[in-house]
KEKE-3310 file (N, C-alpha, C; in steps of 0.2 Angstrom, whole numbers, plus 5000, padded with zeros to 4 digits):
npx = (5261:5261:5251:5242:5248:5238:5231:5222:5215:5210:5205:5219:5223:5229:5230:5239:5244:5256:5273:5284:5283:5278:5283:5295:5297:5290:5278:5284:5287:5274:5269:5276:5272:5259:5246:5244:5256:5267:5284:5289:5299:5309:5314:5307:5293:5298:5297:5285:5279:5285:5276:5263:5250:5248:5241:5243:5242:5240:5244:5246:5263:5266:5269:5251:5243:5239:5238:5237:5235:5234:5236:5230:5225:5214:5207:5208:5208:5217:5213:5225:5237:5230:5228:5226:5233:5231:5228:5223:5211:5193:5190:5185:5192:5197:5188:5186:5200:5196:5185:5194:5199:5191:5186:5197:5205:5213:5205:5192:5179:5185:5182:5184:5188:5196:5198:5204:5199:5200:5192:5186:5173:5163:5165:5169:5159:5152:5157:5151:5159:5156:5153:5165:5156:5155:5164:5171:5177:5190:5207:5221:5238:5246:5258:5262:5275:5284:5292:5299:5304:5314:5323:5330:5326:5327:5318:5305:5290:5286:5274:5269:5255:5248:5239:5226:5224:5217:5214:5227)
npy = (5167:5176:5190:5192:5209:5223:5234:5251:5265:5280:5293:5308:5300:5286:5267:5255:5239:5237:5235:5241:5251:5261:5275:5276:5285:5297:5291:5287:5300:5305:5297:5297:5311:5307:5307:5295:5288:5292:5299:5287:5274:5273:5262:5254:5256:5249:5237:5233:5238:5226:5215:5217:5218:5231:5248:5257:5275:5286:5302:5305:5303:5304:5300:5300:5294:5281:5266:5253:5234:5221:5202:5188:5184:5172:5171:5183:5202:5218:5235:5248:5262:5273:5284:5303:5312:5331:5340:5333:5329:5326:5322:5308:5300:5295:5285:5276:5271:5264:5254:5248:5241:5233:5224:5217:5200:5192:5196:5193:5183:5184:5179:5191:5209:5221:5238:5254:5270:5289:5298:5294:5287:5288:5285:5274:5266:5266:5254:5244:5244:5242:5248:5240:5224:5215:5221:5221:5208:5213:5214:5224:5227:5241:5251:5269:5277:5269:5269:5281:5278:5268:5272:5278:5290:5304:5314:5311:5306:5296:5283:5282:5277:5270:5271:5266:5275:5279:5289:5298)
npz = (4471:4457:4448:4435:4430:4430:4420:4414:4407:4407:4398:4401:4412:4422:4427:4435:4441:4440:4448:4441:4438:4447:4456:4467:4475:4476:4478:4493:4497:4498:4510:4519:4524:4526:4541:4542:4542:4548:4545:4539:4534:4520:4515:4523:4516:4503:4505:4509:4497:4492:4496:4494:4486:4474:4467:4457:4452:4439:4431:4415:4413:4427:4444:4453:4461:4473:4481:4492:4494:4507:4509:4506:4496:4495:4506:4514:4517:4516:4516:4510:4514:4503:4492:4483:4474:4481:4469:4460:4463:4465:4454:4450:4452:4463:4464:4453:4456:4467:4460:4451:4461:4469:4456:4454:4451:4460:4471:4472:4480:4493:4510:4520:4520:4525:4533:4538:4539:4544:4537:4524:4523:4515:4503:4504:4507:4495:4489:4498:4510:4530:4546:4557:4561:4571:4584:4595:4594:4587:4589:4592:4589:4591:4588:4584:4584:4577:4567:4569:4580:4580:4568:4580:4583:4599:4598:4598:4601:4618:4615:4629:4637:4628:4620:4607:4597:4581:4576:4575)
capx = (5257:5259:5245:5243:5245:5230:5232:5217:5217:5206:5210:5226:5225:5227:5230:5242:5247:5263:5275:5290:5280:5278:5290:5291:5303:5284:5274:5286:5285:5266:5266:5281:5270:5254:5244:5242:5260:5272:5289:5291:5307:5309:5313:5299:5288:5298:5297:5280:5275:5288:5273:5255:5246:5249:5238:5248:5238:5247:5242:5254:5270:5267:5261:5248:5239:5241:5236:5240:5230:5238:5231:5234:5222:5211:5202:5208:5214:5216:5216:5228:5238:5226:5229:5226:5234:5225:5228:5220:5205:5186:5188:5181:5197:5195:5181:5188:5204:5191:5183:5198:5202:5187:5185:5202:5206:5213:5202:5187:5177:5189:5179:5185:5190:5194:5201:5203:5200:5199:5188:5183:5171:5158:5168:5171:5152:5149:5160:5151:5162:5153:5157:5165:5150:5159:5172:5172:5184:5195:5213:5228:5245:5248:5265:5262:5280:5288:5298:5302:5312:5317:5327:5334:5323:5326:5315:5298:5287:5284:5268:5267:5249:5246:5234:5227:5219:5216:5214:5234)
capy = (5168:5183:5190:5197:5215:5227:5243:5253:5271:5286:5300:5307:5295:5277:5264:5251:5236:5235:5240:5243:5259:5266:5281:5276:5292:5300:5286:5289:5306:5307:5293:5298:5313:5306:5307:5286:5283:5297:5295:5282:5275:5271:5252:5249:5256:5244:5229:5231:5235:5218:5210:5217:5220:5238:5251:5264:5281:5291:5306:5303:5297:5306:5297:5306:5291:5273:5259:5246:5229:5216:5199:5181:5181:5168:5172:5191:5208:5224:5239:5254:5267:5275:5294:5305:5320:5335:5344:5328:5326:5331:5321:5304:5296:5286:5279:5274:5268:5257:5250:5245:5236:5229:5220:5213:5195:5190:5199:5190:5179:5185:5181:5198:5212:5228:5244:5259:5279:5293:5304:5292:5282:5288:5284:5266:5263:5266:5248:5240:5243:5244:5248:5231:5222:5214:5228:5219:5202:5214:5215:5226:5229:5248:5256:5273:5279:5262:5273:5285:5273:5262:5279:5280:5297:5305:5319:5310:5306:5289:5282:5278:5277:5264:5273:5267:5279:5279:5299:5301)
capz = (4465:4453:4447:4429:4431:4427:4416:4414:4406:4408:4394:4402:4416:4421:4434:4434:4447:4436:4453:4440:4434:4454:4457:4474:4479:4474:4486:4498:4500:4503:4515:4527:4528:4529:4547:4547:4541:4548:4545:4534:4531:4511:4515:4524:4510:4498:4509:4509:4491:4488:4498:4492:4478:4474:4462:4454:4448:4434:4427:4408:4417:4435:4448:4456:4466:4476:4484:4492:4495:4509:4506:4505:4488:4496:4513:4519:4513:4521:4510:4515:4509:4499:4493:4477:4474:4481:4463:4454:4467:4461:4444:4450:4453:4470:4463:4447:4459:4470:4456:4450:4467:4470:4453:4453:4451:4467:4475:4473:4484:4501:4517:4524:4517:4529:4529:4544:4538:4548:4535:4517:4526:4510:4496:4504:4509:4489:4489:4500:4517:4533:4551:4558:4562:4580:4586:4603:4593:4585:4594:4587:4591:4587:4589:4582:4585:4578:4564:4575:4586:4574:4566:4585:4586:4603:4600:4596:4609:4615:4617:4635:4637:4625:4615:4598:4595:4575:4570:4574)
cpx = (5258:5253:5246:5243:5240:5232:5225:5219:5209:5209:5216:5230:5225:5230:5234:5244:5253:5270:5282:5288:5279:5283:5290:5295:5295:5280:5277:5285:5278:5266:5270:5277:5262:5252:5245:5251:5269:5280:5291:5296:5305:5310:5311:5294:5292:5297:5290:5275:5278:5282:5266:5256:5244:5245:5241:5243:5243:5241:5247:5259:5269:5263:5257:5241:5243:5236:5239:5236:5235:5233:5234:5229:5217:5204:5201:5213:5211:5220:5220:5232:5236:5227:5228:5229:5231:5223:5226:5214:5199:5186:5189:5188:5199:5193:5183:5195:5200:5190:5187:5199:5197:5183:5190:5202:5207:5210:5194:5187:5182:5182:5180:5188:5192:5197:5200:5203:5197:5193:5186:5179:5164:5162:5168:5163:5150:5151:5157:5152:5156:5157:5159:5159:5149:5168:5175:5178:5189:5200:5220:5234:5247:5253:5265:5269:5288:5294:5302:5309:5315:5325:5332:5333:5323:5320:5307:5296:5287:5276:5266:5263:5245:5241:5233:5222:5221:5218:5222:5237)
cpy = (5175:5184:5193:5202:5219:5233:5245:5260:5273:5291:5298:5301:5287:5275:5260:5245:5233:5237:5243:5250:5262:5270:5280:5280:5297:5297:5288:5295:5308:5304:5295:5305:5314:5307:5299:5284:5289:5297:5289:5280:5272:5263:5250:5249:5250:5239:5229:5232:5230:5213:5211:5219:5229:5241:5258:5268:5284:5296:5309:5300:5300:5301:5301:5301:5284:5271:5252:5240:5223:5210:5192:5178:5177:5170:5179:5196:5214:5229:5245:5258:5270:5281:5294:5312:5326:5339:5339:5324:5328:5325:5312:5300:5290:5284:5277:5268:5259:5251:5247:5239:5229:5223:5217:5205:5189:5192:5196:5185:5178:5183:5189:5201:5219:5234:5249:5265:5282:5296:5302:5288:5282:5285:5275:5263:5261:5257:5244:5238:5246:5246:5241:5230:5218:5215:5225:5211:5205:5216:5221:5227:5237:5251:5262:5277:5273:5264:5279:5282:5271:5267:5281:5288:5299:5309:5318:5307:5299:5288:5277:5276:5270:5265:5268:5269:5282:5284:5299:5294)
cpz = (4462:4449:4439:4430:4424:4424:4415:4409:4403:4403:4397:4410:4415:4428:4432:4440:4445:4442:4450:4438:4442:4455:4465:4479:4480:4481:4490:4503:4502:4509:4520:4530:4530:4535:4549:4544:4543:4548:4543:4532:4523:4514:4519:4518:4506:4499:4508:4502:4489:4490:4495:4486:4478:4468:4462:4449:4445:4430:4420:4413:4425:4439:4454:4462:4466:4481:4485:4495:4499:4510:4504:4499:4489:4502:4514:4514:4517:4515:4513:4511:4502:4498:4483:4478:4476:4473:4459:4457:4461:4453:4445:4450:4457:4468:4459:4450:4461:4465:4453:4455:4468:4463:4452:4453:4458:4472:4478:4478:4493:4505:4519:4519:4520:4527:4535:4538:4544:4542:4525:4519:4517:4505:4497:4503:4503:4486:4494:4510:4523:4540:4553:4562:4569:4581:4590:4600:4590:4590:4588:4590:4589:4589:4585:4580:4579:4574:4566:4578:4584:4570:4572:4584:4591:4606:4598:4602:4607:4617:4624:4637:4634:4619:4608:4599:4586:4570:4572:4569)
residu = (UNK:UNK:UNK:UNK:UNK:UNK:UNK:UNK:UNK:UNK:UNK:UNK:UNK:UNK:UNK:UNK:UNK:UNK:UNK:UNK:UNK:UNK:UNK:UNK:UNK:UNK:UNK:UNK:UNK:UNK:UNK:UNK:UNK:UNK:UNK:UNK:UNK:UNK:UNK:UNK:UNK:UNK:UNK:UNK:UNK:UNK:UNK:UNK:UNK:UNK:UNK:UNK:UNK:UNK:UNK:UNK:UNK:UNK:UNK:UNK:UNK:UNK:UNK:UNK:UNK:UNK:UNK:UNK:UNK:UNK:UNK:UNK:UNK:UNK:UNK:UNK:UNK:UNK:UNK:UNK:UNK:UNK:UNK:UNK:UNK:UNK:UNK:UNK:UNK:UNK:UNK:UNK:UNK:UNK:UNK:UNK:UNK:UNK:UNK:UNK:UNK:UNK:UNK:UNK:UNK:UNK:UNK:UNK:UNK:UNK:UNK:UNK:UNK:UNK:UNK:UNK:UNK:UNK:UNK:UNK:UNK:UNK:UNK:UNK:UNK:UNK:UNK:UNK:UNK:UNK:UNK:UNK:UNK:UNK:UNK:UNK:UNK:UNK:UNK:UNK:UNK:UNK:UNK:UNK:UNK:UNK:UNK:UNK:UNK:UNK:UNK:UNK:UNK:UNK:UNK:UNK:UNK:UNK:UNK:UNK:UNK:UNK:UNK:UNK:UNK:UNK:UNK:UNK)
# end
């Protein structure tokens, strides 16, 4: 199902879930060196804005935020890749983002809706999020490394331990 895309505009910003308007040599770049997505190859990011529902921030034509919502529209979504430029933080933008999100179309009436941060847990709570409510059913799979190896990097540690541990 395609969704109508959402345009929105602030003065000189705005938001869009239009994904032919995403620079995503711009996306890319933050997220390969984000802490939760490091090394990021380019064609994973496009395989995976081909599959969610994406929110592109621009400040005039730059894009200077995202988002990505993964999500079968009906039951469940998990929000992630989330970022604002540091140089276009302070001016109520994540929130203005959220807001966006969480009045979207397909978004409504999910049973679930989650999301992991290391350090926005305030921003999200304004929306509703809480800690998971029973921690003890969730299960994950984490491969930390998994672009790393994938690239056939020899020089990246592996994760022999098993860790998921979150903050890296």
């Amino acid at each position: 199902m395609m969704d109508a895309y959402v345009e929105q505009v602030r003065g000189d910003y705005s938001l869009s879930t239009d994904t032919s308007r995403l620079d995503l040599m711009a996306v890319h770049a933050y997220l390969a060196a984000s802490y939760w997505s490091p090394g990021l190859p380019m064609a994973v990011l496009e395989r995976a804005v081909s599959g969610s529902l994406c929110f592109g921030l621009y400040f005039q034509k730059e894009q200077i935020g995202f988002a990505r919502v993964i999500t079968d529209r009906a039951t469940f979504a998990y929000l992630c890749d989330v970022y604002v430029l540091e140089k276009h933080r302070g001016h109520g933008l994540s929130r203005w983002m959220m807001e966006c999100i969480a009045e979207h179309a397909s978004l409504q009436g999910l049973r679930r809706f989650v999301l992991v941060t290391r350090d926005a847990h305030g921003l999200y709570e304004k929306f509703g999020f809480q800690p998971l409510a029973k921690p003890e059913g969730y299960m994950e799979l984490f491969r930390p490394n998994v672009y790393a190896q994938a690239q056939g990097n020899a020089n990246e540690p592996s994760n022999a331990s098993g860790s998921n541990d979150l903050r890296n």
